[in-house]
Every structure is written in structure tokens, then in C-alpha cells.
C-alpha positions as CSV (number, residue, x, y, z in Angstrom):
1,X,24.8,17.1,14.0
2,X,21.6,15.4,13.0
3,X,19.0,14.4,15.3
4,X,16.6,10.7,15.7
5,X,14.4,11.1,12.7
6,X,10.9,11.3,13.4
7,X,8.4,8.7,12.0
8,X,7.6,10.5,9.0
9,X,11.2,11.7,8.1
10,X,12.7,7.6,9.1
11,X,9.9,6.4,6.0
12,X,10.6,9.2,3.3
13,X,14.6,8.0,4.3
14,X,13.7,4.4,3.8
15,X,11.7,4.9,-0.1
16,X,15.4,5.5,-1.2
17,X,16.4,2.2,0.1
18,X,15.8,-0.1,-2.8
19,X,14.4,-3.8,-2.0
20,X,13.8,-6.7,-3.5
21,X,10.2,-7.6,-3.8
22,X,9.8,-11.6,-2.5
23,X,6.3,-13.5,-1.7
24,X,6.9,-15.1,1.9
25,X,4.7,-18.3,2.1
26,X,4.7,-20.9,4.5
27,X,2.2,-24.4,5.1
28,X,1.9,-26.2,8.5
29,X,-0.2,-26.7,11.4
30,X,-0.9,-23.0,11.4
31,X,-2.0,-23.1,8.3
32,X,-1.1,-21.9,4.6
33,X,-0.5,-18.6,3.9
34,X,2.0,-15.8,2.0
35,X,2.3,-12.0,1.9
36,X,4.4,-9.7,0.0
37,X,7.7,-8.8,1.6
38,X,10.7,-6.1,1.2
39,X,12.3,-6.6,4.5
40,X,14.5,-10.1,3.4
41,X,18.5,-9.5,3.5
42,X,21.2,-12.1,3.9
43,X,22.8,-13.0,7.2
44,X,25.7,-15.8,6.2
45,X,26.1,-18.4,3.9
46,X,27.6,-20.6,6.7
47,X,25.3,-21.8,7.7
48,X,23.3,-19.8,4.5
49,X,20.6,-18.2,6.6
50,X,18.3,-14.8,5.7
51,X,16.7,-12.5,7.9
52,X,12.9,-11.8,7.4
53,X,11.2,-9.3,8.9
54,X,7.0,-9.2,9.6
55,X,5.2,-7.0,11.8
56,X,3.4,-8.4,14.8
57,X,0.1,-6.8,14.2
58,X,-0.2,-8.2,10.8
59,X,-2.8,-11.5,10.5
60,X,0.1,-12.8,8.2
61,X,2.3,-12.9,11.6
62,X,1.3,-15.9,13.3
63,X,1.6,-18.4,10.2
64,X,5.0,-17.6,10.2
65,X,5.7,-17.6,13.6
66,X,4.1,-20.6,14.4
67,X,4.6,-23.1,11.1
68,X,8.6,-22.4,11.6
69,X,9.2,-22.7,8.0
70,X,8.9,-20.5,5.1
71,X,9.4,-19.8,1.9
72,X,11.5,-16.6,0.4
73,X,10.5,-16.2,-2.9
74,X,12.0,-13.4,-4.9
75,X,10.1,-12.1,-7.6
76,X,10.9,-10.9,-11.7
77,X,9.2,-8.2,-13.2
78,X,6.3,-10.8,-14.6
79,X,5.0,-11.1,-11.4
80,X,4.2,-7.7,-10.0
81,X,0.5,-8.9,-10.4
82,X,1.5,-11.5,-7.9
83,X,3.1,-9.4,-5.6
84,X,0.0,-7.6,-5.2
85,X,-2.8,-10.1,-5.1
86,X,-0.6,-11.3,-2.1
87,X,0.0,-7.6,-0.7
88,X,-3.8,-7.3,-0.6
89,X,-5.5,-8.2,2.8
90,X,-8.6,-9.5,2.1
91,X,-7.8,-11.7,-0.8
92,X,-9.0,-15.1,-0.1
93,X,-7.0,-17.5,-2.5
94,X,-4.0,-16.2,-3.4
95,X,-2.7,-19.6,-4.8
96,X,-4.5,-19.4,-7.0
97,X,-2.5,-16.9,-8.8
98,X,0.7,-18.5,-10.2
99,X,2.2,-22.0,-10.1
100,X,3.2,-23.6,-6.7
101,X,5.0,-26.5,-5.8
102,X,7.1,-27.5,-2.8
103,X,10.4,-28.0,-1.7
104,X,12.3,-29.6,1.8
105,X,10.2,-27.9,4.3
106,X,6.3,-28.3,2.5
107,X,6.2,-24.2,2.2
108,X,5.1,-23.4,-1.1
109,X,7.9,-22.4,-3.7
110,X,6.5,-20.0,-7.0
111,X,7.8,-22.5,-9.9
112,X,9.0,-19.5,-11.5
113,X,10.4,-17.3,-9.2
114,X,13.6,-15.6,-9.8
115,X,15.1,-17.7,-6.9
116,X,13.4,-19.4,-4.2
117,X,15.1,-20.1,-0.6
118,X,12.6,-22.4,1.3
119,X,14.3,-22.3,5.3
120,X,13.4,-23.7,8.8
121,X,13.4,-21.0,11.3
122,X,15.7,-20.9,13.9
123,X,15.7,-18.0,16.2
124,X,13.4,-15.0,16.4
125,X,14.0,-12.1,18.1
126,X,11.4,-8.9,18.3
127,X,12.6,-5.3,17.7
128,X,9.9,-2.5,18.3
129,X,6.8,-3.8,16.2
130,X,8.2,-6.7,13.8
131,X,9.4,-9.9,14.8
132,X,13.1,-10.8,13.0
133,X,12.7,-14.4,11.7
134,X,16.1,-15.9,11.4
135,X,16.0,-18.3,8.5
136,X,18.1,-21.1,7.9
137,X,17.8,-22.2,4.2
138,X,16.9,-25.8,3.7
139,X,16.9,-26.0,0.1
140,X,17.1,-23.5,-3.3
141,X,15.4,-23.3,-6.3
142,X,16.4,-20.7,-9.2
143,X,14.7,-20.3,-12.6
144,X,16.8,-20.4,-15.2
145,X,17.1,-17.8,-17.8
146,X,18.1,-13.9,-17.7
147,X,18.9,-12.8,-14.1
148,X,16.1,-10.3,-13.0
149,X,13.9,-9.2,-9.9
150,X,11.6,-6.7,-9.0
151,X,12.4,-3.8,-6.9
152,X,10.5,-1.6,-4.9
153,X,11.4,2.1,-4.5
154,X,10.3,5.1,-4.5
155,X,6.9,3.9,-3.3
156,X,7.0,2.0,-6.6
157,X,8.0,-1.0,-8.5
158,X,11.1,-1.2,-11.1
159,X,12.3,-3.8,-13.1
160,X,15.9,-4.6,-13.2
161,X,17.5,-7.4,-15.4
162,X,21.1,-8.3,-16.3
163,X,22.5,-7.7,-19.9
């Protein structure tokens, strides 16, 4: 019989746990802002609704939690550059990498994503240090072409694409 895990054993647990890699952006009167994301999963497509997850203590936290819309945007292997201007914490523009326009809610959508969920939030709850933003999706946006995304795992990034 196996025991809790300890912090250190829960995190070498979760690097087998492939994710996709998404950009989480969102515009309102807390102000713009985006952040690279792995903790995104699907909740129901009735209504279609995602869960995202963002710690508390991050500075990205309180966009989010108080614009009450965001963006899910899921990224290709072209934009691992992207993923980590907007992973970095002190970058100061980081629309200015990539093309952005808009969808239902005014969060910004990457024109090219792999697929793009802009949602309204509609519940929270907080578990330990993250705050789960319930997500109802508003409107979609997929870029045509070959199906592909970018995975992290492993403490890495992979490529993955359909045949």
C-alpha cells in the first residue's frame, strides 16, 4: 500500500502527465495580460465549459480573476517561442510576439492557434494554492490545416501532429 506522495515525489509523478501547452490571455478592466498554461482540461460540452487552473501567488492571477473572461489558446509546435516569451515573468510586451485579434468576449485570440476557446467565467473555486477557473466557452476559433499542438513533458516540449 502506497503512501501521500511527498512534494517532490507528486512533481516527478506529474512530468509523466503529458499537457497541452495553451497561452491564457484575457483584456478588461483589470487589464490585458496572458501566461503560458498546462493546467486546461475539459469539463462538458453542455454547456462546453473548460477548467483552467492559475496559482494565486502568480501576478498573472488577478487579470484573470477579475476581467472574468479569457482566452484558451492551444498552441502548434511553431509557437514554442511564444509559449515562452509568455512563460517569462518580466517580459513587458508579449503581444507583441505573434498575431492577435479578438473574439465574443474582447480576450485576445492567437490568429493562428491550433484552436482557440475564448469563455466567460462562471464559477471559481480555490484548491490549496491555485484558483480553478470554470470556463464557459463563448465562441471557437480553429486554424485550419494539419491537426497539431504542442505538448509538455518530461520537463520539455514535443511536437505532435496527425498523419
Amino acid at each position: 500500500m502506497s503512501q501521500v506522495p511527498d512534494l517532490q515525489s507528486f512533481r516527478e509523478g506529474m512530468a509523466r502527465l503529458g499537457a497541452a501547452v495553451t497561452v491564457l490571455t484575457t483584456d478588461g478592466p483589470a487589464g490585458k495580460h496572458g501566461m503560458t498554461a498546462s493546467a486546461v482540461c475539459s469539463v462538458t460540452d453542455t454547456p462546453p465549459t473548460l477548467l483552467v487552473c492559475v496559482n494565486r501567488t502568480s501576478r498573472s492571477h488577478d487579470h484573470f480573476a477579475g476581467n472574468k473572461v479569457l482566452a484558451v489558446n492551444v498552441l502548434a509546435g511553431r509557437h514554442r517561442a511564444l509559449s515562452e516569451v509568455f512563460a517569462r515573468q518580466n517580459e513587458t510586451d508579449r503581444f507583441a510576439t505573434g498575431s492577435w485579434t479578438r473574439l465574443a468576449t474582447g480576450s485576445p485570440v492567437l490568429a493562428d492557434a491550433s484552436v482557440a476557446f475564448d469563455c466567460r467565467v462562471s464559477e471559481t473555486s480555490t484548491v490549496g494554492s491555485h484558483t480553478v477557473f470554470f470556463c464557459e466557452v463563448q465562441a471557437m476559433a480553429q486554424h485550419g490545416g494539419q491537426a497539431e499542438s504542442l505538448i509538455w513533458f518530461g520537463r520539455d516540449f514535443h511536437h505532435i501532429a496527425s498523419d
